[in-house]
C-alpha positions as CSV (number, residue, x, y, z in Angstrom):
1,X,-81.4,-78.9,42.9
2,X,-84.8,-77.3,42.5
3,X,-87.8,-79.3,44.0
4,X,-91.5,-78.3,43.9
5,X,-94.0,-80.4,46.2
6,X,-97.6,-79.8,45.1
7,X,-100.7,-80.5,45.5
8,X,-99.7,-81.2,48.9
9,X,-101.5,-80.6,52.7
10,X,-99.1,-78.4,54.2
11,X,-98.6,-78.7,58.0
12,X,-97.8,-75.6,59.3
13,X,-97.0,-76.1,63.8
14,X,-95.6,-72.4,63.3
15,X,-98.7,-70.6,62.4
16,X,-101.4,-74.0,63.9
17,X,-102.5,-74.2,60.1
18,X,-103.3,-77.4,58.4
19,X,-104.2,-76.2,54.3
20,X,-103.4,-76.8,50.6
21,X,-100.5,-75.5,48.6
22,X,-97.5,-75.8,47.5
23,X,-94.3,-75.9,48.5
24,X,-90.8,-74.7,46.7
25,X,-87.0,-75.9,47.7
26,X,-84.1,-74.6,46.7
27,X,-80.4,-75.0,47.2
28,X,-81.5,-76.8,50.2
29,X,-83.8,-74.8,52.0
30,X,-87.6,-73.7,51.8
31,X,-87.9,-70.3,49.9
32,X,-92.0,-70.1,49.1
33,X,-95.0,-71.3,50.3
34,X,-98.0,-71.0,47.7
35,X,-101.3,-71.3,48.9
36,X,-102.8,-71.9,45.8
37,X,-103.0,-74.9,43.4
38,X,-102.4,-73.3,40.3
39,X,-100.6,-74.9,37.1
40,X,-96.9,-75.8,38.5
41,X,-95.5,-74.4,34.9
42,X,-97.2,-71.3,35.2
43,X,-96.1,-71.5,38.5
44,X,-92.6,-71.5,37.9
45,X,-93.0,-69.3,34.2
46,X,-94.2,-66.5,37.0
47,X,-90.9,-67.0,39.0
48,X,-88.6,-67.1,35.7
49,X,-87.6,-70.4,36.8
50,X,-87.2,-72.9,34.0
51,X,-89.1,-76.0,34.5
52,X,-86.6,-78.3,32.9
53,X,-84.6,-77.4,36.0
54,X,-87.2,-78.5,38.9
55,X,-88.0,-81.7,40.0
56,X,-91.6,-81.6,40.6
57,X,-93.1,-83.6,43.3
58,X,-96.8,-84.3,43.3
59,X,-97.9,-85.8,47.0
60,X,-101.4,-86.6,45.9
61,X,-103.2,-84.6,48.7
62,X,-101.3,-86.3,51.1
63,X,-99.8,-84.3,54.2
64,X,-95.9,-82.8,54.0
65,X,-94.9,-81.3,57.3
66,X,-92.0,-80.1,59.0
67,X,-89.3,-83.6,59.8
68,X,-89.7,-84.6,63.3
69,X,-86.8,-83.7,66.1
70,X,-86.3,-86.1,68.1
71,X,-84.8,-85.7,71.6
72,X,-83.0,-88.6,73.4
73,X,-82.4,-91.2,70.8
74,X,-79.8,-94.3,71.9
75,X,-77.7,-95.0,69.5
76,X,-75.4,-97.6,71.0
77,X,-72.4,-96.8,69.7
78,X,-69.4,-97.2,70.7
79,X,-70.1,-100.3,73.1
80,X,-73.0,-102.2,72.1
81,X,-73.1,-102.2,68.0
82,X,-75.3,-105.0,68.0
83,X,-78.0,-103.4,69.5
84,X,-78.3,-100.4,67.2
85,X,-75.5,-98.2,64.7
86,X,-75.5,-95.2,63.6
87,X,-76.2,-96.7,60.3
88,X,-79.0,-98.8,61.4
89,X,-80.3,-95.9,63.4
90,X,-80.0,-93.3,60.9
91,X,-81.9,-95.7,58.2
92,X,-84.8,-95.7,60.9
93,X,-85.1,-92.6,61.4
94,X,-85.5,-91.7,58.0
95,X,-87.7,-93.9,57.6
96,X,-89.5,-92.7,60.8
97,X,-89.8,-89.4,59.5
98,X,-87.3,-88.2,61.9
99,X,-85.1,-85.9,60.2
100,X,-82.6,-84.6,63.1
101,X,-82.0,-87.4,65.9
102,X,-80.3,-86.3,69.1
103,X,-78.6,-88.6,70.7
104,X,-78.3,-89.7,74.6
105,X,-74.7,-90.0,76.1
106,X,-75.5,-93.5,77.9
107,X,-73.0,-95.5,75.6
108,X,-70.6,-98.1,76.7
109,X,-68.1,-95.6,77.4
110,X,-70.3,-93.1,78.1
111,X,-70.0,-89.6,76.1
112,X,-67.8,-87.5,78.8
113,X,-65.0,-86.6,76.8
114,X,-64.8,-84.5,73.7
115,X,-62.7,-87.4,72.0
116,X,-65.6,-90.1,72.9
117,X,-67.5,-86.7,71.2
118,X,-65.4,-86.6,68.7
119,X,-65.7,-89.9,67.7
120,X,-69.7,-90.3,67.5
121,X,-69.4,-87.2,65.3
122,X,-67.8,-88.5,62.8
123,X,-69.0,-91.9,62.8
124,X,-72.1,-90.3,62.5
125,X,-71.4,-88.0,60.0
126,X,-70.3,-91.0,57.8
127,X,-73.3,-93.7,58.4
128,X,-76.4,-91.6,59.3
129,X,-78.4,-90.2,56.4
130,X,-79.9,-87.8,58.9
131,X,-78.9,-84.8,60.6
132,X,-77.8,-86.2,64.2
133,X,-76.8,-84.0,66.7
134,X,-74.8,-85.3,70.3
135,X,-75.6,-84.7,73.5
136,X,-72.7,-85.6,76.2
137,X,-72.7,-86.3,79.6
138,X,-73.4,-84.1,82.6
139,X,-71.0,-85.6,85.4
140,X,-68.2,-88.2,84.2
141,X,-69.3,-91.5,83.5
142,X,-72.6,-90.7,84.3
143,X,-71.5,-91.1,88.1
144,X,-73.4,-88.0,89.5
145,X,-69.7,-87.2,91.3
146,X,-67.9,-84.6,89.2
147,X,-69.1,-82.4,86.4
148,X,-67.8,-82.9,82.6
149,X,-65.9,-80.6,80.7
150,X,-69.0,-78.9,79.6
151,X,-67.4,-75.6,78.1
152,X,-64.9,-77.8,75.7
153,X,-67.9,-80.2,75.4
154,X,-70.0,-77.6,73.8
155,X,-66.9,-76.8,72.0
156,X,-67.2,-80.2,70.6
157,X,-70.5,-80.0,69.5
158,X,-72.6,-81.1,72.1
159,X,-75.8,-79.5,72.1
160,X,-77.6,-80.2,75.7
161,X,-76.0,-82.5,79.1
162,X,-77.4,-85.2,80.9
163,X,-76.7,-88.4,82.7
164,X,-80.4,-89.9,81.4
165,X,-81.5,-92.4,83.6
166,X,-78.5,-91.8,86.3
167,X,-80.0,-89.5,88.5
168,X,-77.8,-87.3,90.1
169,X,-78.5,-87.5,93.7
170,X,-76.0,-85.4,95.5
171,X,-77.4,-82.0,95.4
172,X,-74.6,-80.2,95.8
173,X,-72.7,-81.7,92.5
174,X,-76.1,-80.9,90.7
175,X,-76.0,-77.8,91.9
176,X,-72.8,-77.3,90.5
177,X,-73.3,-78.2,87.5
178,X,-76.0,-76.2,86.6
179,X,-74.4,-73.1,87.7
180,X,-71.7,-74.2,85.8
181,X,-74.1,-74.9,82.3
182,X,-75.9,-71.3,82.5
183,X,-72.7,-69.3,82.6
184,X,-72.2,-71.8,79.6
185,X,-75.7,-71.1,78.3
186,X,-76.0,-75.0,78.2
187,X,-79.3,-76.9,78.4
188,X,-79.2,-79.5,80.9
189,X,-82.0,-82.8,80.4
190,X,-82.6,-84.4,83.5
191,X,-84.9,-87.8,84.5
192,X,-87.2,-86.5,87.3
193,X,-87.6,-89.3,89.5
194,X,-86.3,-89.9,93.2
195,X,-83.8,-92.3,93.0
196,X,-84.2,-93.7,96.2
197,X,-87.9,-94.5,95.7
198,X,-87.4,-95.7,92.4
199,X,-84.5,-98.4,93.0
200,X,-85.3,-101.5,91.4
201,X,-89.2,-101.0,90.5
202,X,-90.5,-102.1,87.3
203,X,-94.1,-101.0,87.2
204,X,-95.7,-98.1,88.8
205,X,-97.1,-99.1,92.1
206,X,-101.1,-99.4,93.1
207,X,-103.7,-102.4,92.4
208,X,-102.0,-104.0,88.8
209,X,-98.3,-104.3,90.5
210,X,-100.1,-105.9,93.5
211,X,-101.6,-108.8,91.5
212,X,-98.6,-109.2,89.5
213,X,-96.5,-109.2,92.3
214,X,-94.1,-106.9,90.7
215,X,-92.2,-104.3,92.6
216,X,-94.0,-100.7,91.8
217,X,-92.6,-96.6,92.5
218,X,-95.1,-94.6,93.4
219,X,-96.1,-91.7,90.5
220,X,-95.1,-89.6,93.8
221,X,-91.5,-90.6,93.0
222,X,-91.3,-87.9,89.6
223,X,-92.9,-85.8,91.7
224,X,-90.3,-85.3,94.5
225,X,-87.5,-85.6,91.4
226,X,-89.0,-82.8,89.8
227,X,-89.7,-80.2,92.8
228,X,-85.8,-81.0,93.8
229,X,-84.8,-79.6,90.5
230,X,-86.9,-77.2,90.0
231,X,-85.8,-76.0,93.3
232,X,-82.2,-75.7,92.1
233,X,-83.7,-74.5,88.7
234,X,-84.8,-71.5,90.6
235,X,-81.3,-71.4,92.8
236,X,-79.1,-71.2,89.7
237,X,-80.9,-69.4,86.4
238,X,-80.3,-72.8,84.5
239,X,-82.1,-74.0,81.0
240,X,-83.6,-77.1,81.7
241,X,-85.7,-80.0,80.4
242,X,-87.1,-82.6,81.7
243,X,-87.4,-85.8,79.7
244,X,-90.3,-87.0,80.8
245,X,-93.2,-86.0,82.9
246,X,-95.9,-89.2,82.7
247,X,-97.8,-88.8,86.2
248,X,-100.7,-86.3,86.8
249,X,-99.1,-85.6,90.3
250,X,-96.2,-83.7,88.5
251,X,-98.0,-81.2,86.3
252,X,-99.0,-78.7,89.2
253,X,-95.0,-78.3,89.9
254,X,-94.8,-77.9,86.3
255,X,-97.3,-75.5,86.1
256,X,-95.7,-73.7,88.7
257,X,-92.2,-73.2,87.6
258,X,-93.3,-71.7,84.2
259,X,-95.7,-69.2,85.6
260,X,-92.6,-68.2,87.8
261,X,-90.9,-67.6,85.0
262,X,-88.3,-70.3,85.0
263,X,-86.1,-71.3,81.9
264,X,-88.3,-75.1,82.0
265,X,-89.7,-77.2,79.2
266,X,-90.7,-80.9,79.7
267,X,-91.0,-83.8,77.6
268,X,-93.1,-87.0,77.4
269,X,-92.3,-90.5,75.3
270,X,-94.3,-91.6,72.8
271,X,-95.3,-94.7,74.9
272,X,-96.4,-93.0,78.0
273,X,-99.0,-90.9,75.3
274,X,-100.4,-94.1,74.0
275,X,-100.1,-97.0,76.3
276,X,-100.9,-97.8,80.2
277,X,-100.2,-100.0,82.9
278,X,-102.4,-102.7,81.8
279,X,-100.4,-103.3,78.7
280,X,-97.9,-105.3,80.4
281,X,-100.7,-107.6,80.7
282,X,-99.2,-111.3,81.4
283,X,-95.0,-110.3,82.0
284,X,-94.8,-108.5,78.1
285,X,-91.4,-107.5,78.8
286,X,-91.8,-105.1,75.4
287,X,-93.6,-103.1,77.6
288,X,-91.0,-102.9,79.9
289,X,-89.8,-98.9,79.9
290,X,-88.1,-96.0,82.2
291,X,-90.3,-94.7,84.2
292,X,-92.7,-97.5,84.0
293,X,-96.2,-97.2,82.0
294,X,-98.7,-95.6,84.3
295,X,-102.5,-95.4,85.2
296,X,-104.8,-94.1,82.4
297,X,-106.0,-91.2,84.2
298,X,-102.0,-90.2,84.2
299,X,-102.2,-90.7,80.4
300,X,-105.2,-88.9,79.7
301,X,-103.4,-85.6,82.1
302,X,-100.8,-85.7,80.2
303,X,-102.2,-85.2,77.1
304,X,-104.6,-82.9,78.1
305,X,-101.5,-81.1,79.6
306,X,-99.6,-81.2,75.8
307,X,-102.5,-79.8,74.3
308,X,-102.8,-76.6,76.5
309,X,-98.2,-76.9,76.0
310,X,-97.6,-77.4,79.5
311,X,-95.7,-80.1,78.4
312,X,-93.5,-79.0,75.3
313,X,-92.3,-82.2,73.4
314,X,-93.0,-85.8,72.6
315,X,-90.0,-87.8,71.8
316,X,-89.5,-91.5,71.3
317,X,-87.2,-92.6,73.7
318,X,-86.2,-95.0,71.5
319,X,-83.7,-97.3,73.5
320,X,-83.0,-100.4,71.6
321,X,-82.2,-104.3,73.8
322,X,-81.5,-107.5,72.1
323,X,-83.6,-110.8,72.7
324,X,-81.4,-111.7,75.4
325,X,-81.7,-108.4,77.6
326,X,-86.0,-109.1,76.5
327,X,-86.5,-112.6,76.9
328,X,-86.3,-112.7,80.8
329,X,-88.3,-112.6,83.4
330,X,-90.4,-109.0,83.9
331,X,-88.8,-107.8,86.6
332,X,-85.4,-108.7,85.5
333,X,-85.7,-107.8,81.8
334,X,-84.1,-104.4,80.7
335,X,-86.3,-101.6,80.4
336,X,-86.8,-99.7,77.0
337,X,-88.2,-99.6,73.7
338,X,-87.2,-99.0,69.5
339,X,-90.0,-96.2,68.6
340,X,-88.2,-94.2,65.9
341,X,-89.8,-95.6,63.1
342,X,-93.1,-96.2,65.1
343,X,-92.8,-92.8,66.6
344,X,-95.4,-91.0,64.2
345,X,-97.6,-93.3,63.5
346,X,-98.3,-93.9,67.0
347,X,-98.7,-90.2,68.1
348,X,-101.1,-90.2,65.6
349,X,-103.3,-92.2,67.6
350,X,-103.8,-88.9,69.2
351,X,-104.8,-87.2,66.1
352,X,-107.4,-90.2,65.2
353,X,-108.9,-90.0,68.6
354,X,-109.4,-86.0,68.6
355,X,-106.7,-85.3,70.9
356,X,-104.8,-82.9,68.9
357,X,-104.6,-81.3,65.4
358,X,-101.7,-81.9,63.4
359,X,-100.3,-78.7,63.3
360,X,-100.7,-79.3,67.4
361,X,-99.0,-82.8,67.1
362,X,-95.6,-81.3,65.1
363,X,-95.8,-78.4,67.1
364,X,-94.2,-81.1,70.0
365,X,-92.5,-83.6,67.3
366,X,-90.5,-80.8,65.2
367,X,-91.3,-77.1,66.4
368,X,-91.1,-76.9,69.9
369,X,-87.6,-79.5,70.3
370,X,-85.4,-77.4,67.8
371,X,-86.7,-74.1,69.2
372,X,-85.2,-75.7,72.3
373,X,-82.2,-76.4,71.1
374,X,-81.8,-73.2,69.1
375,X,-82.6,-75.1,65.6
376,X,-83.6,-73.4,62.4
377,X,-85.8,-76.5,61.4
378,X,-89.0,-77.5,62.7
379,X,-91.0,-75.2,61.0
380,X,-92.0,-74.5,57.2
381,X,-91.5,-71.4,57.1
382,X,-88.9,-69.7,54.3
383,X,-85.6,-70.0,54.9
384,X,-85.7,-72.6,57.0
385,X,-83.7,-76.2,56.2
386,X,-85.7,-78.6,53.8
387,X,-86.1,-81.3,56.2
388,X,-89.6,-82.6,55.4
389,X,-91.7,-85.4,56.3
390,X,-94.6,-86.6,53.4
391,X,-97.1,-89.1,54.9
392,X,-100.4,-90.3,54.4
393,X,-102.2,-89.8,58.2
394,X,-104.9,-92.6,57.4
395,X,-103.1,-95.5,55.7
396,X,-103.8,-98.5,57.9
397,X,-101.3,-101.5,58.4
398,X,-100.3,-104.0,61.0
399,X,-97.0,-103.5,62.9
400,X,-94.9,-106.5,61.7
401,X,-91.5,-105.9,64.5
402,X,-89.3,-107.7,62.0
403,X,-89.7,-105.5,59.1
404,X,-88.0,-102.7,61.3
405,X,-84.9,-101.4,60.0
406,X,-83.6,-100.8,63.8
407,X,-81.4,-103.7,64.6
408,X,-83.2,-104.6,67.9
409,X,-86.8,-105.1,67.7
410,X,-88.0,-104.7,70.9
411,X,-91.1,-102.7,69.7
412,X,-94.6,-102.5,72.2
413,X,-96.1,-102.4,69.2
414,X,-95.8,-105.8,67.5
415,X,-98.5,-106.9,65.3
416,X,-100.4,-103.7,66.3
417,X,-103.0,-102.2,64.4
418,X,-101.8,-98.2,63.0
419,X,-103.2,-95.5,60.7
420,X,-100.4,-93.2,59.3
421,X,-97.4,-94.4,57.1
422,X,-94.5,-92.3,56.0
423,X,-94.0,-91.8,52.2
424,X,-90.9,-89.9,51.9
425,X,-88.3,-88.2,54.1
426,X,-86.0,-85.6,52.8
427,X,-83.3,-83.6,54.3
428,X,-81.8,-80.5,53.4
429,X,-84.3,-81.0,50.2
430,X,-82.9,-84.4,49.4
431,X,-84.4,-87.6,49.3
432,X,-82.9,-90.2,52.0
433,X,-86.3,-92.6,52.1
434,X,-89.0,-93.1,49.8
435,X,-91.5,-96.2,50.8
């Protein structure tokens, strides 16, 4: 199959340019750009292409860029179906614009094994109309005691280790482990946070958890998480990532470890870009993530430090929780939030406001994660897979949580008002959502 997008806004994160043109697909992969807007006949006359033999695509001026990479998707299978499949998932993301999900090992079993491995594969090989890529587990049963297989794990088709939200506090195991991943040439993803300090907060500490009488962690807590692994960082030679980095008390460490070189990228959710402390307003247990929404002046340093690419990525996190894990009081009610379909038009919030450019904004959705994880997508350049996104950046609507194809709907941004709607999704150059 032969496609031909034009008149189309071409995104570009590779080369930071945002410009008219055109854009031709074949056999599943990009192989021209054409920066003019000339007749799409003559177009293909001057390529001895026959027209009867392309589908031409017209996107009406609207933008088509690179389809987003998202790092650290739950899909909650096996375990917890009802929260979220790989089916349900899959749909979401395609309807997200999210083209390649890769997915967190904090399942009921969690991925340790490559038969658990094994088994996500293929069920979501079968049910996902997305490219989704596995990560596993970095000690067994997310523990923190004894490191996974992680040679036969890669093996399996694991493409990065971590134990999420399980910090893992002995030293010495972590240690291990990462010495163990770079003679692999494995990326390890770890949760900066201190896990003593941490324990059983659900807001970040200061005035607001005071008169909500909520327990807070200090912003000092992913801090001291992420000068401990840096530290070993430096010990071992590892490839790491951090997940998150929300707290302005984190970025000089940051800062530090790639000016001395160090294999280190970091990561920030959606929700930490876009929302603060104050939206939990009266006990919205939606609002309810891990690490907890911080101050605004946190939020404004970290998106000044993703536009100078400090920070690398912005991922949606997207951790899906029935009613019954919601609906309880704040402090008891499971943390985490569905963003895969809200992912894009919420970061571009950030576009609206002046923050970033687009090319900047899917230089951290799609570039900069599969450069990390050794992807030939994320880019438009020839060659590269077909996975596209086509959206219009300035079509307004009001969140409606129920129309979300997720299974849980335990979305912060319920009956919110957004600019930005996706239009179509392809992969590999074919169509798996049009709206």
């Amino acid at each position: 199959m032969i496609r031909l997008f034009t008149n189309a806004r071409l995104i570009d994160p590779e080369y930071k340019t945002d410009s008219s043109g055109c854009l031709l697909v074949q056999n599943g992969k990009i192989t021209e750009i054409i920066r003019d807007q000339t007749d799409p006949r003559q177009m293909l006359g001057d390529r001895n292409i026959s027209p009867e033999a392309v589908e031409i695509i017209d996107c009406n001026t609207h933008c088509l860029a690179p389809g987003i990479v998202d790092i650290g998707v739950k899909v909650c299978e096996p375990g917890e179906r009802h929260k979220e499949s790989y089916k349900s998932a899959g749909l979401a993301a395609a309807a997200g614009g999210v083209t390649t999900m890769v997915t967190r090992p904090d399942t009921d079993p969690p991925i340790d094994s490559p038969e658990v491995l094994e088994f996500v594969r293929r069920r979501a090989n079968e049910a996902a109309p997305v490219n989704v890529l596995p990560m596993a587990a970095l000690t067994k049963g997310r523990m923190g005691r004894e490191m996974t297989e992680i040679g036969f794990l890669m093996d399996a088709g694991a493409v990065a280790f971590t134990d999420c939200d399980h910090v893992v506090s002995n030293t010495k195991v972590f240690a291990r482990a990462l010495t163990y991943a770079r003679s692999c040439g494995a990326l390890v993803i770890a949760h900066p946070q201190d896990p003593t300090l941490s324990k059983g907060a659900a807001v970040t500490s200061g005035k607001f958890a005071t008169l909500r009488g909520l327990p807070g962690v200090s912003p000092m807590a992913e801090r001291m998480g992420l000068d401990r692994d840096i530290a070993l960082v430096e010990m071992t030679g590892a490839r790491y990532h951090a997940d998150q980095i929300t707290t302005a008390r984190a970025l000089p460490a940051l800062e530090r470890a790639k000016a001395n070189g160090l294999d280190i990228t970091a990561g920030v959710s959606i929700h930490h870009l876009t929302l603060n402390e104050l939206d939990v307003a009266d006990y919205r247990t939606f609002f309810k993530v891990k690490p907890p929404l911080r101050a605004e002046d946190d939020r404004q340093a970290v998106i000044e430090a993703l536009r100078n690419g400090l920070i690398d990525i912005i991922s949606s996190m997207h951790t899906p929780q029935d009613e019954e894990s919601k609906r309880l009081p704040y402090e008891e009610a499971a943390s985490g939030a569905v963003a895969l379909e809200t992912l894009l038009p919420a970061a571009l919030r950030l576009t609206h406001s002046g923050a970033l450019t687009l090319p900047e904004l899917f230089r951290a959705l799609s570039l900069n994660p599969a450069r990390r994880l050794g992807l030939e997508c994320g880019c438009l350049t020839p060659g590269a897979p077909a996975d596209l996104v086509l959206f219009d950046p300035d079509m307004p609507f009001i969140m409606d949580r129920f129309a979300l194809k997720s299974k849980s709907k335990n979305t912060p941004f319920d009956e919110a008002r957004m600019q930005g709607r996706v239009l179509a999704t392809y992969v590999a150059g074919q169509q798996v959502y049009r709206r």
